[in-house]
N, C-alpha and C positions, 0 to 999 in steps of 0.2 A: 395506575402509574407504570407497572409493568410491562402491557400493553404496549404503551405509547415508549415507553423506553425501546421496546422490540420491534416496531416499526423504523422508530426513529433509526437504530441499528440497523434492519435490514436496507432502508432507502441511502444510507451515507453508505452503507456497504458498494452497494449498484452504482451510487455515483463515483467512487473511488474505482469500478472496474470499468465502468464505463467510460470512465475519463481515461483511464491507461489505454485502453485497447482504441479510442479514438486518437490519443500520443501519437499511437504506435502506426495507425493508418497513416497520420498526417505525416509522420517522421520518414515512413516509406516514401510518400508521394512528396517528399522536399525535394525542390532541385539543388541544384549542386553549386557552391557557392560562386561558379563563373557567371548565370544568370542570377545578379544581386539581387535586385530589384524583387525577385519570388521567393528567394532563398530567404529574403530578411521579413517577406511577407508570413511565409508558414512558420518561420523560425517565432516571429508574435504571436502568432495564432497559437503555436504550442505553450510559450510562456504567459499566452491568456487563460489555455486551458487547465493551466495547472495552476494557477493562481484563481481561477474562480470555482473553479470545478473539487481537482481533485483537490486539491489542501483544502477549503471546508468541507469536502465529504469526510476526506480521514480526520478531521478534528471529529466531527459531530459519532464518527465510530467511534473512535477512543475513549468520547466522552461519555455518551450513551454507554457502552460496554462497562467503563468501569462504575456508574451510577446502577447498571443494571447489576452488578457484583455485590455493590453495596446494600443495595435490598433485598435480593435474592440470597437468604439464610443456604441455600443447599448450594450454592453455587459459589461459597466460602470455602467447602472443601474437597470440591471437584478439582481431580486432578488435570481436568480437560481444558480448563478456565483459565490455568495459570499457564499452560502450554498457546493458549490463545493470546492470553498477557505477553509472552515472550514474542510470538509471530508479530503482533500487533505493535511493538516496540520497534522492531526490525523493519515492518514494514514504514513505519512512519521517518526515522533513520534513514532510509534506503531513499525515499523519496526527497527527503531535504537534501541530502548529501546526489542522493544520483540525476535528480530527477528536477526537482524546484528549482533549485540554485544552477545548477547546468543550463538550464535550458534559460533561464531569466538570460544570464550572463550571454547566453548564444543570441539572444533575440536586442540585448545594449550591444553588441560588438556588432552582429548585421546592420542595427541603425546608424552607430557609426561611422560603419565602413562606408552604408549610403549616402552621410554627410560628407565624404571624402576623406577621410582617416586613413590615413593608409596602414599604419599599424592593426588595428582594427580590422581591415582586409585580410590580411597577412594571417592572422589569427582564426579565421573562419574554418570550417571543416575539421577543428582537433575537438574528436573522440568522438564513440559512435553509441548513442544513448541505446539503442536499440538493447542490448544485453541487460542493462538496467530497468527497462522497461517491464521487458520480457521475464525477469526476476520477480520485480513488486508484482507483475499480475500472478505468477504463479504463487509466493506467499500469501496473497490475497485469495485469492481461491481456493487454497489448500486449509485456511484459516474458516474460510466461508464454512466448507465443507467439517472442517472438525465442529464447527457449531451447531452443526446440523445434526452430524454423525453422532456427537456427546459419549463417549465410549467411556466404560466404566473401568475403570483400572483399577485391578484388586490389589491390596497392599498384602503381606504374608503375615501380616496380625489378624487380619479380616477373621472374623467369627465365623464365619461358613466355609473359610478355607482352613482357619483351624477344626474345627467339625471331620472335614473331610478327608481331613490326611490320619494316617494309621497313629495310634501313639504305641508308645515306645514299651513296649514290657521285657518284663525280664523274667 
């Protein structure tokens, strides 16, 4: 079961950066909302990709990770796991809030404006995902890499660091 929990994690891991850094190509290579007609095309294509891609990859990591917490006894009081817990919060946060919901809403407002809405038009080209993007990949990789890294953080009760330090005489 561990196993399969760690894969499962590593693969939703790849599909959450894969799906960002694919975003982020496509979001570069968007035209500009005076050519509608493409603009409302990739603006779908990105609110496809984040609705099929990356929001069930970061489900299936959240989920996995914290099922892998729950079986893994040492990884109860690993201070690395809770600092992953907090990245992993943030990154999922960051995506609904920057990233899901933005871009759904860009890709109804292009369709739209293509209906002839003018309102809808008018509204195209506010805010520029690119910084949000470019955020969630680096918490995601930075998260990737502490899992990998698992750094041990001694606490100053630690039995080896009491060992180690002078005691006190008089």
């Amino acid at each position: 079961m561990k196993r399969l929990l760690k894969a499962l994690h590593t693969l939703g891991a790849m599909g959450v950066t894969g799906a960002v850094l694919c975003q982020i190509v496509l979001l570069l290579a968007r035209p500009a909302p005076s050519d509608l007609e493409r603009f409302a095309f990739y603006s779908q294509a990105l609110a496809d990709l984040s609705g099929t891609v990356l929001f069930p990859s970061l489900g299936l990591v959240v989920l996995s990770g914290f099922l892998s917490v729950g079986i893994n006894r040492p990884f109860h009081s690993a201070p690395w796991v809770f600092i992953k817990l907090m990245f992993s919060v943030l990154v999922f946060e960051s995506t609904l809030a920057v990233v899901h919901g933005p871009l759904t809403a860009d890709a109804t407002r292009a369709a739209a404006a293509l209906a002839g809405d003018l309102n809808a038009l008018n509204q195209l080209g506010d805010g520029n995902r690119l910084p949000g993007l470019l955020f969630i990949l680096a918490v995601a990789v930075g998260n990737t890499a502490l899992g990998i890294w698992r750094p041990h953080f001694r606490r100053l009760t630690h039995p080896k660091i009491l060992r180690e330090t002078p005691s006190s005489a008089n």
